[in-house]
C-alpha positions as CSV (number, residue, x, y, z in Angstrom):
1,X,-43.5,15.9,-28.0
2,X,-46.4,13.0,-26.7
3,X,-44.5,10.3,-25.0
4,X,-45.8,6.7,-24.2
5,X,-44.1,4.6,-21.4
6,X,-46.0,1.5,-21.5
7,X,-45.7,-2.4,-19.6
8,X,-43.8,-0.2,-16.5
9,X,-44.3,-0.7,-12.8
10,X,-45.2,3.1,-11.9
11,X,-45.1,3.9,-8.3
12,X,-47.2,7.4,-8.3
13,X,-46.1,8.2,-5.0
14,X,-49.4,9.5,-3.8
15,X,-49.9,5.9,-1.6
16,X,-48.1,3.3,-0.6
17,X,-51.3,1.3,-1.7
18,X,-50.9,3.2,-5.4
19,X,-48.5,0.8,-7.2
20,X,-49.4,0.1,-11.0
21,X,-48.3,-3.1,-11.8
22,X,-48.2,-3.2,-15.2
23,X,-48.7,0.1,-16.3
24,X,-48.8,3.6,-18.8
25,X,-48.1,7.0,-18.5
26,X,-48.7,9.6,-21.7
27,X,-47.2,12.9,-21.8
28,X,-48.0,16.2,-23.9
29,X,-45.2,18.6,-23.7
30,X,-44.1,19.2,-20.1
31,X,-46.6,17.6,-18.0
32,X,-48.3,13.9,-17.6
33,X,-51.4,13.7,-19.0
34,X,-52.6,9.8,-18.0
35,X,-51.7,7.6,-15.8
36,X,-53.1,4.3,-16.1
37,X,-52.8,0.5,-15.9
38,X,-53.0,-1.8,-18.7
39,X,-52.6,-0.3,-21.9
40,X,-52.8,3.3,-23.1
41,X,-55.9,4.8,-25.9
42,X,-54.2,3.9,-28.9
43,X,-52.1,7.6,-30.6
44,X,-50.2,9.1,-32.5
45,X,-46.9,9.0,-29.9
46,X,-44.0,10.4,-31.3
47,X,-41.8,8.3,-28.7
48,X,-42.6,4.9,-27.1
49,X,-40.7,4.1,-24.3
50,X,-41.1,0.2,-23.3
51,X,-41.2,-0.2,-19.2
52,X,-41.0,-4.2,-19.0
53,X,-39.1,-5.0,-16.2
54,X,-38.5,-1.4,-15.0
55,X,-40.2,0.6,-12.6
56,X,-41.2,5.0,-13.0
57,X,-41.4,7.0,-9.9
58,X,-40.9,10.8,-9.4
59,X,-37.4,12.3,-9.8
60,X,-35.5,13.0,-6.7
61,X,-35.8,16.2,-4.9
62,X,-33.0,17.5,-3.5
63,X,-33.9,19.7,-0.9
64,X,-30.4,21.2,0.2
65,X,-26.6,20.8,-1.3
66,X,-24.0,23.3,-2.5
67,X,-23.4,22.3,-6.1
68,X,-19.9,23.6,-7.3
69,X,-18.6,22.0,-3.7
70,X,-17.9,19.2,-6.1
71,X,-14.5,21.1,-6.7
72,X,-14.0,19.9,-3.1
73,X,-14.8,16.6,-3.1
74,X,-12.3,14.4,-1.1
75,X,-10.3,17.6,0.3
76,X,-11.1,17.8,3.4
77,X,-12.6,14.7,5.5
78,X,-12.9,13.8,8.7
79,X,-13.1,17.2,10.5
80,X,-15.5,18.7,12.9
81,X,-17.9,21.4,10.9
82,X,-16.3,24.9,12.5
83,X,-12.7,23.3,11.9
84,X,-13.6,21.7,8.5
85,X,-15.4,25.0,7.3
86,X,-12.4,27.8,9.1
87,X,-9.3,26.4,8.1
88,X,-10.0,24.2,5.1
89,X,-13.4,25.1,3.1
90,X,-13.4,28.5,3.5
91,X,-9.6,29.5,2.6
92,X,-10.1,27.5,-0.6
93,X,-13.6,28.9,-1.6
94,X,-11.7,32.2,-1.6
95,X,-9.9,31.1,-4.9
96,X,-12.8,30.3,-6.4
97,X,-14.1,32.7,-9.8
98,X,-17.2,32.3,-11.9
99,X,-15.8,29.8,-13.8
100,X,-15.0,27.5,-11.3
101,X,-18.7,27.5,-10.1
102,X,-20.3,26.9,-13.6
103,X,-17.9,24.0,-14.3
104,X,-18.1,22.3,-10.5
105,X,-22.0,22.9,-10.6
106,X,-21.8,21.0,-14.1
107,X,-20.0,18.3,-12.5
108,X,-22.4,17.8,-10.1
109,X,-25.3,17.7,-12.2
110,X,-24.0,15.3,-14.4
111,X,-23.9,13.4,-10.5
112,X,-27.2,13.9,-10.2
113,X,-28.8,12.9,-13.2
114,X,-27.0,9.6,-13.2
115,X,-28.9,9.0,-9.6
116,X,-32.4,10.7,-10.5
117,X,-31.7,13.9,-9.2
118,X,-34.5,15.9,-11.1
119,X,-34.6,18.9,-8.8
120,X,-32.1,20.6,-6.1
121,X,-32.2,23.7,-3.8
122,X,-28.5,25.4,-3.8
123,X,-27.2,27.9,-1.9
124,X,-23.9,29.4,-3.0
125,X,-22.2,32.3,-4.7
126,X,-21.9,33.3,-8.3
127,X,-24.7,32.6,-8.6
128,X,-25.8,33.1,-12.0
129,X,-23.0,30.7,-13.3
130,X,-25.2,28.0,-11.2
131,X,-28.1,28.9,-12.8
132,X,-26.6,28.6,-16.2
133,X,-25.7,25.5,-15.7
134,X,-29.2,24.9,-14.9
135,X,-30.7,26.3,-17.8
136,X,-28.1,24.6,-20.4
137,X,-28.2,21.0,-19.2
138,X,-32.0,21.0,-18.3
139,X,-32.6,20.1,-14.5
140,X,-35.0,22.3,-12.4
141,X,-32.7,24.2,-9.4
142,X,-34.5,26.6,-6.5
143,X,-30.9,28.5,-6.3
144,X,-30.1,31.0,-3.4
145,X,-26.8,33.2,-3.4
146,X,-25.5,32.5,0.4
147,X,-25.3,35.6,2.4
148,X,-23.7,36.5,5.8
149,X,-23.8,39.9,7.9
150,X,-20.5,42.3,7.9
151,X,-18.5,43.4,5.2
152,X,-20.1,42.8,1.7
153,X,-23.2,42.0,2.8
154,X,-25.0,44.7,0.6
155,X,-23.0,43.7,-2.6
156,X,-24.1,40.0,-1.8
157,X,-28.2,40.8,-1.3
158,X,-27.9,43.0,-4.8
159,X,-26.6,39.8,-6.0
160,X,-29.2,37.3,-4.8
161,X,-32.3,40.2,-5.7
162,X,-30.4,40.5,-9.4
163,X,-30.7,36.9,-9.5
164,X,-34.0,36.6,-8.8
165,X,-35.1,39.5,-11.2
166,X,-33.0,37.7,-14.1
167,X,-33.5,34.1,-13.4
168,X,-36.8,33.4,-11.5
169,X,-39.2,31.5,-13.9
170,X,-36.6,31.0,-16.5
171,X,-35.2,28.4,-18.3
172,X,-39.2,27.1,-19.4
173,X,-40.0,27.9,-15.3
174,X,-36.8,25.2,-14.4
175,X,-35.5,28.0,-12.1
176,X,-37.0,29.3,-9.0
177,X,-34.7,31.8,-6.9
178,X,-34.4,32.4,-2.7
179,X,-32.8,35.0,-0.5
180,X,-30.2,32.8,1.7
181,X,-28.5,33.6,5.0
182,X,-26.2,31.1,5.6
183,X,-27.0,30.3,9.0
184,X,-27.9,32.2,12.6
185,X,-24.0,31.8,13.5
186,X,-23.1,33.9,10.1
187,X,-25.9,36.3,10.2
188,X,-26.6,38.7,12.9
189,X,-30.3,39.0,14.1
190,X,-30.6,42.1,12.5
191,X,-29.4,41.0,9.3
192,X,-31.7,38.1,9.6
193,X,-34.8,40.5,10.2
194,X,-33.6,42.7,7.2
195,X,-33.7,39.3,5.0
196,X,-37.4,38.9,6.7
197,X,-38.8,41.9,5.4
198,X,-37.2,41.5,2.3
199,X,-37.8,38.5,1.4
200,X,-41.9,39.7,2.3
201,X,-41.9,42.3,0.1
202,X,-40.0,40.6,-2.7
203,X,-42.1,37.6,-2.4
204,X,-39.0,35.2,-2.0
205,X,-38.5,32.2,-0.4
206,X,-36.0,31.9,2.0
207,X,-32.9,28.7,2.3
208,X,-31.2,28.9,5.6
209,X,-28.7,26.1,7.3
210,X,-30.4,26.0,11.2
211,X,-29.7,24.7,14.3
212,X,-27.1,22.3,12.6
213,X,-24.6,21.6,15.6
214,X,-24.8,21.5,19.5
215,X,-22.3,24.3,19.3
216,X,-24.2,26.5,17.0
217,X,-27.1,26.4,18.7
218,X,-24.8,26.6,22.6
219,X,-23.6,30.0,21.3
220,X,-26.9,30.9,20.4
221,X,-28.6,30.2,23.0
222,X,-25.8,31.8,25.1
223,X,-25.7,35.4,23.0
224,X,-29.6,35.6,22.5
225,X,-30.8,33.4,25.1
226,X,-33.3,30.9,23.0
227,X,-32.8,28.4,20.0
228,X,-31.9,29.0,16.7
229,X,-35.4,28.7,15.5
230,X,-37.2,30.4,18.1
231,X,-34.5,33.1,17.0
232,X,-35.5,32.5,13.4
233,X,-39.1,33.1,14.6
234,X,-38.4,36.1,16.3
235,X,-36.5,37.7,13.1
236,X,-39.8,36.9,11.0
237,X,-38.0,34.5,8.8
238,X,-40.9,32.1,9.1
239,X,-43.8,34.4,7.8
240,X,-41.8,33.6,4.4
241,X,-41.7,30.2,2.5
242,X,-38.4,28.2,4.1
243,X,-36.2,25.5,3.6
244,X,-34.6,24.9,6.8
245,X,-31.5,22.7,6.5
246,X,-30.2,20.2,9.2
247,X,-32.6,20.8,12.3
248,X,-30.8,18.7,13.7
249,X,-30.7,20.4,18.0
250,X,-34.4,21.1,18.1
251,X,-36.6,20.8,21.2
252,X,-40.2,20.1,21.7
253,X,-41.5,23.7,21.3
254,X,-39.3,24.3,18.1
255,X,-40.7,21.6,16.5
256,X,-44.1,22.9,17.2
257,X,-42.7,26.4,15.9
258,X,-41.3,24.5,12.8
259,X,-45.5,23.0,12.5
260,X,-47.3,26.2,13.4
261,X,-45.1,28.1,10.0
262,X,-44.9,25.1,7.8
263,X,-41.4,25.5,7.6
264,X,-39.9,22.8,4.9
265,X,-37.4,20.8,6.9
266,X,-34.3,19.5,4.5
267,X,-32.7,16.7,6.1
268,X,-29.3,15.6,5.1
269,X,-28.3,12.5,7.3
270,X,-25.2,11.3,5.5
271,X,-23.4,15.0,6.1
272,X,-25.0,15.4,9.6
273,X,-23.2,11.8,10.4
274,X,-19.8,12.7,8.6
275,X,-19.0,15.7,10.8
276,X,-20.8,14.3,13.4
277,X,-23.1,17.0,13.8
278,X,-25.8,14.7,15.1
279,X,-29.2,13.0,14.5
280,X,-32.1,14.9,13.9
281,X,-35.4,13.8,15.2
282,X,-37.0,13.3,11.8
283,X,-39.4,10.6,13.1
284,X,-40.9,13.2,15.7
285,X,-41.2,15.7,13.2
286,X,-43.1,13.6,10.7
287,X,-45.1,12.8,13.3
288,X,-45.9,16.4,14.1
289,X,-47.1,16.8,10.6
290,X,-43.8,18.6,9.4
291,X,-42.5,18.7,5.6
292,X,-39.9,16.9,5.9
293,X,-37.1,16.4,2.8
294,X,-33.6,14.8,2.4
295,X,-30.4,16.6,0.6
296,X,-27.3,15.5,0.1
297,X,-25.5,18.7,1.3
298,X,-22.3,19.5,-0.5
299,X,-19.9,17.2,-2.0
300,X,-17.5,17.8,0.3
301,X,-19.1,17.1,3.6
302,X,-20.3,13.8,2.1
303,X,-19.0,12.8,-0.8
304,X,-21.6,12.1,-3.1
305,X,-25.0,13.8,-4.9
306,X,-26.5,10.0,-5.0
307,X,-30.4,10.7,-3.9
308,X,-30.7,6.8,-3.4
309,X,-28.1,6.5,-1.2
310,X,-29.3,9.1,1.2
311,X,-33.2,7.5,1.4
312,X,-31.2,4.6,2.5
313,X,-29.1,6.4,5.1
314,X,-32.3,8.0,6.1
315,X,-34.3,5.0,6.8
316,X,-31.3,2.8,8.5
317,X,-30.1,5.9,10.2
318,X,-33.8,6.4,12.2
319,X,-33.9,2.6,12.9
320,X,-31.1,2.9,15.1
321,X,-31.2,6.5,16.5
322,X,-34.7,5.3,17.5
323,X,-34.2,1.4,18.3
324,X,-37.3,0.9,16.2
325,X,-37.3,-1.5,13.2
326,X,-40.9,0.5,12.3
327,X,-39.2,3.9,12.5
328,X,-39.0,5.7,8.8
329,X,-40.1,2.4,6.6
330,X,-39.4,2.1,2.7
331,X,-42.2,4.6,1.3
332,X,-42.1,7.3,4.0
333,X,-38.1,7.2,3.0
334,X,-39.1,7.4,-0.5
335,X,-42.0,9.8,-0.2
336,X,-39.0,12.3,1.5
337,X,-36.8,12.1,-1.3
338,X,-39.9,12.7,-4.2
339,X,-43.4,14.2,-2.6
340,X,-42.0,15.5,0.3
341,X,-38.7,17.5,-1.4
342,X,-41.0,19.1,-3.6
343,X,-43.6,20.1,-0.1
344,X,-40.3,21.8,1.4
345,X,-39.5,23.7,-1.6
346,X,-42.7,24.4,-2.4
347,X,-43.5,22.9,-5.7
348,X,-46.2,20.5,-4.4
349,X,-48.8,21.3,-6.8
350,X,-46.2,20.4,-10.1
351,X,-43.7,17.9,-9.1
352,X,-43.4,15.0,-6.4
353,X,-45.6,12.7,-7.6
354,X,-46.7,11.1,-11.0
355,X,-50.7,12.3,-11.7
356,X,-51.9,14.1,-14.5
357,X,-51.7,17.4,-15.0
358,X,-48.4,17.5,-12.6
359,X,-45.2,18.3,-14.7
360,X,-43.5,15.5,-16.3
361,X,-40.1,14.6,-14.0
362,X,-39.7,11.1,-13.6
363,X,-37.1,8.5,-13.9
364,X,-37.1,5.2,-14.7
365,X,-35.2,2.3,-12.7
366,X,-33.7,-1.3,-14.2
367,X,-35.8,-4.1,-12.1
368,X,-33.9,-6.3,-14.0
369,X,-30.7,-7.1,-12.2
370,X,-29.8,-9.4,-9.9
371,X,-29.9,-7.2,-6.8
372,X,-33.3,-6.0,-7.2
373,X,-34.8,-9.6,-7.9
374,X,-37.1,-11.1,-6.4
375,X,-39.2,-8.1,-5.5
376,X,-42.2,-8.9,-2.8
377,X,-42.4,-4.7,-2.1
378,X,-41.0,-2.6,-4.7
379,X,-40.8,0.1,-2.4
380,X,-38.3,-1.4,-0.2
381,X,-36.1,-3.1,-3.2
382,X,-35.6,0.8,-4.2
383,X,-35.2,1.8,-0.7
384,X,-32.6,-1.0,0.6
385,X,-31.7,-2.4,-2.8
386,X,-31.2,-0.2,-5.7
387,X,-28.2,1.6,-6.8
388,X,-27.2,4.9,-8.8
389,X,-26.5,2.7,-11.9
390,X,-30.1,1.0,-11.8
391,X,-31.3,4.9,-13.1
392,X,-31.7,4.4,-16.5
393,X,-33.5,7.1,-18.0
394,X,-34.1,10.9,-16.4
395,X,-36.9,13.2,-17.8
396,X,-37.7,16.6,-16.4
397,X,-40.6,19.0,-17.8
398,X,-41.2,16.3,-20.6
399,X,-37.6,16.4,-22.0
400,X,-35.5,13.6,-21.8
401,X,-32.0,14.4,-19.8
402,X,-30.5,11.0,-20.0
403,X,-32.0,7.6,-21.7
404,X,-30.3,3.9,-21.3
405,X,-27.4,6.0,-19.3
406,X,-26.5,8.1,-21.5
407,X,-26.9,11.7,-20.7
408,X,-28.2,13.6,-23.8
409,X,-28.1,17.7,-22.8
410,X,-24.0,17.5,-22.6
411,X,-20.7,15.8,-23.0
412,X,-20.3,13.8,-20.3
413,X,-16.9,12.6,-21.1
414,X,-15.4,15.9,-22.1
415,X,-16.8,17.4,-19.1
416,X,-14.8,15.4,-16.6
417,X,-11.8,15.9,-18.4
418,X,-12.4,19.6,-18.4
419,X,-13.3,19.7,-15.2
420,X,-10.0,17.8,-13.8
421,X,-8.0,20.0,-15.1
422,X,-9.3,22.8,-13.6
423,X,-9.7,21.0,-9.9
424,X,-5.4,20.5,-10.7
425,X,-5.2,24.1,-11.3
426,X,-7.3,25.4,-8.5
427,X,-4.4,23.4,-5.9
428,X,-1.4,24.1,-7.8
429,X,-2.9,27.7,-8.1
């Protein structure tokens, strides 16, 4: 289908200098083919979609959450992250089947479409429900099935190499799949170099949680004597494409390790500051030259999928971390959560930004409400102003997902009422 959105304010995110005031952008199929201001070469579009008062940006990029932890939501708060995880996440995971996966992953698409999630990077288990979900409600997911060293371990890499033989490239190339060792403090270093050499041969990108909390990386440093990711570099994990979650304890040489690999970094500052896990020096490793992206993390250690929210954690949060009003301004923010997420998991060259030729996953935002008006920068009325409910329409790959709020792929409605029902099962169960 050749789609017209015309009279918009387009931020292509390739330049903080780059914002079309009142402008067009025509897609063939799955990807943009102008970008323009004014108005378009008249055509035959089979859909006009009129931008007056409402601005088009990239789709958010996700760069790290657990999905299906939607099933968790609100269960356990306020806890440290080896407490919350040993005696509260990880007993009830153990109840979980397939079919709780496929509808908590549902759940938390439906989340993220509302707030312009076009694309997100899981890591979890059943794994193929995940990327059902995926396929059938028509987001783009880079999905990894979590694995840990010990018992099962071989079952649970079958698992994520079956995945990626069924699923990478699928669902009209929506689906990308990873290896992913959970972290160093759930993977031996052996297991991690397996994963290395692996994931080399295989040709598969690699999602591991790193250097997260001062106690992680205190026991590592105390069994191995060196970092998280100098042990990471030592297993070989960086001579693969990564997304390294959290960073949060690095020092001055790990971030020029993190440089030297071009490890994607996915920042998640709203978890990292719920189980005070820490800050992570995101303005000195943008300065470094490092990708860096934002996730939301699960919905559990949160408590939301809202992309919008976190680029405004993001900025506020480096302000005061830093004690610099400059730190982490409105389009770097923004650039983490659209061209950035899509440098980290390495989909630069097809989505991010809004040029032709790049695939067509955008969203467009209401500018008409009172809390985005007046607007002297656009960029920071998104960044410090705009809310989840502003998203009005969500395209990804040229199809439309949700239009005027109204998600068009499912049942919105009869999938939260499905969905509580099974969360009032899971406990009584």
């Amino acid at each position: 289908m050749t789609i017209l959105i015309e009279n918009a304010v387009i931020l292509p995110m390739t330049g903080p200098e780059n914002v079309i005031e009142n402008g067009y952008i025509t897609i063939e199929g799955e990807r943009i083919t102008e970008v323009g201001a004014g108005k378009p070469t008249p055509g035959a579009y089979a859909k006009i979609i009129d931008g007056t008062n409402k601005a088009v940006m990239p789709g958010f990029i996700n760069t790290h959450t657990h999905a299906a932890m939607t099933l968790l939501r609100g269960y356990a708060d306020d806890l440290p992250l080896q407490e919350w995880l040993q005696t509260k996440i990880w007993p009830l995971e153990a109840k979980f089947n397939a079919e709780h996966i496929y509808w908590g992953t549902m759940l938390a698409i439906a989340e993220m479409i509302k707030s312009g999630t076009t694309t997100f990077a899981d890591m979890y288990f059943f794994m193929d429900e995940v990327a059902r979900a995926v396929e059938e409600t028509g987001v783009r997911g880079v999905l990894a099935r979590g694995l840990t060293s010990g018992r099962g371990s071989d079952k649970s890499v079958e698992e994520n190499l079956a995945l990626h033989k069924k699923w990478h490239g699928k669902a009209q190339g929506r689906i990308s799949v990873f290896l992913g060792p959970h972290a160093p403090y759930t993977c031996s270093a052996d297991f991690l170099h397996y994963l290395s050499e692996l994931a080399q041969k295989e040709q598969i990108g690699i999602h591991i949680h790193l250097a997260e909390t001062k106690k992680e990386c205190d026991d590592i440093m105390k069994q191995h004597g060196k970092t998280p990711i100098a042990l990471a570099e030592e297993a070989g994990l960086f001579k693969n494409k990564v997304i390294a979650a959290h960073c949060v304890y690095v020092t001055e040489e790990d971030i020029k390790t993190l440089k030297k690999y071009g490890v994607g970094v996915a920042h998640n500052p709203e978890s990292n500051m719920k189980l005070s896990s820490g800050v992570a020096p995101v303005p000195a490793m943008l300065e470094a030259g490092i990708k860096v992206g934002l996730g939301t993390d699960g919905a559990s250690s949160n408590n939301n999928l809202d992309m919008l929210q976190e680029t405004r954690s993001a900025a506020l949060l480096h302000k005061v971390s830093t004690m610099k009003p400059t730190s982490l301004p409105a389009y770097q923010a923004l650039e983490m959560a659209t061209a950035n997420g899509a440098a980290v998991i390495g989909q630069e060259k097809e989505i991010g930004r809004l040029v032709p030729g790049y695939k067509a996953d955008l969203i467009i935002l209401d500018l008409d409400v009172p809390h985005m008006t007046p607007c002297y920068d656009i960029y920071a009325n998104i960044v410090y102003s705009a809310q989840a409910s502003d998203v009005l329409t969500v395209m990804v790959n040229g199809g439309i997902l949700m239009e005027n709020r109204v998600i068009k792929t499912f049942d919105e409605k009869k999938l939260l009422a499905h969905f509580r029902k099974i969360a009032r099962d899971l406990l009584a169960g």
